[in-house]
C-alpha positions, 0 to 999 in steps of 0.5 A: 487810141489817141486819134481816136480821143482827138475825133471824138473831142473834135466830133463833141466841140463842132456840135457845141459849137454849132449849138452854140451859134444855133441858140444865140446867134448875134446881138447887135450885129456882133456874133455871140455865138462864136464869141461864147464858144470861144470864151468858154474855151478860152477859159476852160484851155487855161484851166486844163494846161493848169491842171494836167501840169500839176496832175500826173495821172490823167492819161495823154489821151484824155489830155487830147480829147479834151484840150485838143478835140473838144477845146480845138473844135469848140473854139476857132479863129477862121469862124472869128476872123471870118465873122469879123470880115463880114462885119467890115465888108457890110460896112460896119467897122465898129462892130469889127472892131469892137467884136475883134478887141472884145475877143481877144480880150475876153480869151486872153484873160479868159484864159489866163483865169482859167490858168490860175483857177487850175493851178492849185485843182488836185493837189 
């Protein structure tokens, strides 16, 4: 059952992910796409590690499917890195650079708000 929670997740992630990248692209040379999915992810990481820390009764599968499946496909760092590469190998270090600090930025944070919003869900 848990294998299967993780494909379905990790099946659900790559197609918001790739909608995600569909519907908006790059702004500017920076790639949004990628950048939103992993800011949501971010977001939503943090407040599920809140919220299945606080709350016993959601199952180890479920736990899986979404922080594992959809959450591990949803966002990626090989698709970031990659994008980032592209943007340095076409001659365009401010845009790497400022794709590169602006995610991480915005996930850390992201994340670290998503925590605290969940820290107090379900009780």
């Amino acid at each position: 059952m848990i294998w299967i929670s993780v494909a379905l997740g990790g099946a659900i992630g790559a197609c918001l992910r790739y909608g995600l990248f569909i519907s908006i692209g790059a702004l500017g040379g920076i790639p949004f796409g990628t950048f939103v999915a992993n800011a949501i992810g971010a977001v939503a990481m943090g407040f599920l590690a809140a919220v299945f820390r606080n709350t016993e009764t959601w199952s180890s599968p479920l736990r899986l499917f979404l922080m594992v499946g959809i959450l591990g496909a949803l966002t990626t760092f090989s698709t970031f890195a990659l994008e980032a590469v592209d943007a340095l190998r076409a001659g365009r270090p401010a845009v790497a650079l400022s794709y590169m600090a602006g995610t991480v930025v915005v996930t850390v944070g992201g994340c670290w708000f998503g925590y605290l919003a969940g820290q107090n869900f379900g009780r």
